[in-house]
C-alpha positions, 0 to 999 in steps of 0.5 A: 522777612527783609530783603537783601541786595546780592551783586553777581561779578560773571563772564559776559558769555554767561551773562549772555546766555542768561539773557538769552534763557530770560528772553525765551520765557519773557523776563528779565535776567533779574527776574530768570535768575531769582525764579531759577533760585527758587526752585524747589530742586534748586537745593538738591542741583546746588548740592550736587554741583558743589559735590562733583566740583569736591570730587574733581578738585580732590577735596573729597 
């Protein structure tokens, strides 16, 4: 398996909180945001998100 390089554009509020949540476990943002990634429910949540964003947008 190769490797990737995925580039993130995000609000420094949230950035922030990232950080915040990274520190508390001792990691990095990098390191906080793969392992958050790499969830074993990381499908189901991703799933469930884009489904209620569809509901309140009315694409459903």
């Amino acid at each position: 398996m190769g490797t990737s390089v995925l580039s993130l554009r995000i609000d420094g509020e949230l950035l922030e909180r990232l950080r915040q949540h990274a520190a508390k476990r001792g990691m990095s943002v990098q390191d906080y945001v793969v392992r958050t990634l790499i969830r074993d429910d990381f499908d189901q949540r991703f799933q469930t998100a884009v489904d209620e964003t569809d509901e309140f947008y009315g694409r459903t």
